[in-house]
N, C-alpha and C positions, 0 to 999 in steps of 0.2 A: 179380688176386686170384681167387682159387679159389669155388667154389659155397659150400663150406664158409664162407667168409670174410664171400661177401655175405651169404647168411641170418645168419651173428652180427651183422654190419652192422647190417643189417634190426632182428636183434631187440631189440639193445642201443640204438636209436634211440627204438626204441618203448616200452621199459621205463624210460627217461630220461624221456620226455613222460609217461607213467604216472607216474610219481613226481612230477615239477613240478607237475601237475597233483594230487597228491594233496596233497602241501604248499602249494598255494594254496588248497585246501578247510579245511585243517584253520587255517591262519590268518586264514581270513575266519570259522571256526567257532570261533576266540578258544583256539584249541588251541596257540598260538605254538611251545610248547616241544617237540611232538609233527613241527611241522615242520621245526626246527632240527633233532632227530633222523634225522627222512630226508633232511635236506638234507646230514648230516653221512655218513649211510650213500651218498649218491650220489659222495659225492668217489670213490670210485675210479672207476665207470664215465667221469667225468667229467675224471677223470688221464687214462684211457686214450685217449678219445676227442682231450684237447688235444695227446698224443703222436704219436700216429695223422695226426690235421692238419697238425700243425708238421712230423713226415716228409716229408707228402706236399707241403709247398709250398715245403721245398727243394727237388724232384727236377721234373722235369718233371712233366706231366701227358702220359701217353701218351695217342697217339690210337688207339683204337679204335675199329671199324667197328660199326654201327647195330645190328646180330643181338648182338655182344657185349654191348653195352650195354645192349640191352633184354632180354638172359638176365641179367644182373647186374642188374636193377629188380626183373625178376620175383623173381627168386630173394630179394632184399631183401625185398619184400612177401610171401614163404613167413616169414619171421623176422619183419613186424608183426605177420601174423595169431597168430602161434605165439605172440609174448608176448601181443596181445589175448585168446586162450583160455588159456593159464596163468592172465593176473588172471583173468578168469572165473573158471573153478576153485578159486584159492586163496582167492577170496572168498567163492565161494561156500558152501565147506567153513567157512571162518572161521563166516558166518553159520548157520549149519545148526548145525554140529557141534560149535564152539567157545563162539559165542553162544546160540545156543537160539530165537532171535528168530524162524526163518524154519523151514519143512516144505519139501520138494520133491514137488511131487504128480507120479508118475510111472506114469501106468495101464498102461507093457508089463510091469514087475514089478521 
């Protein structure tokens, strides 16, 4: 798999856990129906990723040497951090700019 490949790897792992994790908030917050909605928007990532699996456990698993492997982790964790600063951002904007709830105090201007 290509650089290109592991960082979507990477990010779409971590935007899956971001969402589980958001659907566990919102039905311990008695929001039930707001969860079944994300849970319904993850089905695709979550088609993708059982396709993606079920390829790769018919074919072998190649072996690759230790430099490749650990350029494909790294390059993964360039695709956590990426979607961890997306939710940032997109929440942050949510709060600020859509809700009103929140100021960003920013003293370089």
């Amino acid at each position: 798999m290509g650089l290109l490949g592991d960082f979507g790897k990477g990010f779409l792992m971590m935007t899956v856990a971001i969402w589980i994790l958001n659907i566990i908030t919102l039905v311990v917050l008695g929001q039930t129906w707001m969860g079944l909605l994300f849970l319904l928007v993850l089905l695709i990532p979550i088609s993708m990723i059982a396709y993606k699996y079920s390829k790769y456990k018919k074919k072998e698993r190649e072996k690759a040497n230790a430099v490749d492997r650990v350029k494909q982790i790294l390059t993964s964790l360039y695709g956590v951090s990426f979607a961890c600063w997306l939710f940032d951002v997109s929440t942050t904007y949510y709060a600020i700019n859509v809700l009103g709830v929140a100021a960003e105090q920013n003293p370089l201007g």
